[in-house]
C-alpha positions as CSV (number, residue, x, y, z in Angstrom):
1,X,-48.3,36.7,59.1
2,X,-48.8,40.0,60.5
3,X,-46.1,41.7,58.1
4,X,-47.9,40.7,55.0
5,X,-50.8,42.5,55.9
6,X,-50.6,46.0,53.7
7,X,-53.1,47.7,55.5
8,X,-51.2,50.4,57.4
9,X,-48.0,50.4,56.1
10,X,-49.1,51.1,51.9
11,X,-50.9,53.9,53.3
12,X,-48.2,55.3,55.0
13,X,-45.8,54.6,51.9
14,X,-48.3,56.4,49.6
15,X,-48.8,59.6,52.0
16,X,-44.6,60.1,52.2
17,X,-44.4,60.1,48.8
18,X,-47.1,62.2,47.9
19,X,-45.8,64.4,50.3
20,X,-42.0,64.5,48.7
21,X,-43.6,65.0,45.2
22,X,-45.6,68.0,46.2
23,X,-43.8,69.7,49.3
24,X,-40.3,68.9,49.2
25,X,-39.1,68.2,45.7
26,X,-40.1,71.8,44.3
27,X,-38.4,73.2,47.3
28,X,-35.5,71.2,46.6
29,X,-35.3,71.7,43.0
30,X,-35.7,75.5,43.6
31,X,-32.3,76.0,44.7
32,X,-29.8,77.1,42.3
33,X,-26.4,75.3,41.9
34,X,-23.2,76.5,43.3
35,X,-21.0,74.8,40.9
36,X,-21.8,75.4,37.0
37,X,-20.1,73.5,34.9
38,X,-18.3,75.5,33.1
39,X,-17.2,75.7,28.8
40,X,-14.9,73.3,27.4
41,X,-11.8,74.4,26.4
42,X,-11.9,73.6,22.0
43,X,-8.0,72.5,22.1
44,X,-7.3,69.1,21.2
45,X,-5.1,67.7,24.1
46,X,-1.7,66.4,23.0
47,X,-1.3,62.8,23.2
48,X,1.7,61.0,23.0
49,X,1.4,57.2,21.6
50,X,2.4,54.0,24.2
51,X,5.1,52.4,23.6
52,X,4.8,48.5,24.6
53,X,7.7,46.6,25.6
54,X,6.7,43.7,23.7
55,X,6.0,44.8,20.4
């Protein structure tokens, strides 16, 4: 079976991924993110409790 046969294909697998890991992902990972998160607010949120019908 001509699909089993890792010859070209693992080859190919191994170059793209070399290839992301060393070009692409330092490129990638340079850019700087638009959307910071931002502090959290300290103040407790006020909850009120559920009532249930059935207790």
């Amino acid at each position: 079976m001509p699909q089993l046969n890792p010859n070209p294909w693992f080859s190919i697998m191994l170059m793209t991924w070399i290839t992301f890991l060393l070009a692409i992902q330092p490129k990638l990972l340079s850019f700087t993110q638009i959307n910071l998160p931002s502090t959290k607010h300290t103040s407790p949120h006020k909850t009120t409790p559920w009532t249930w019908p059935w207790t």
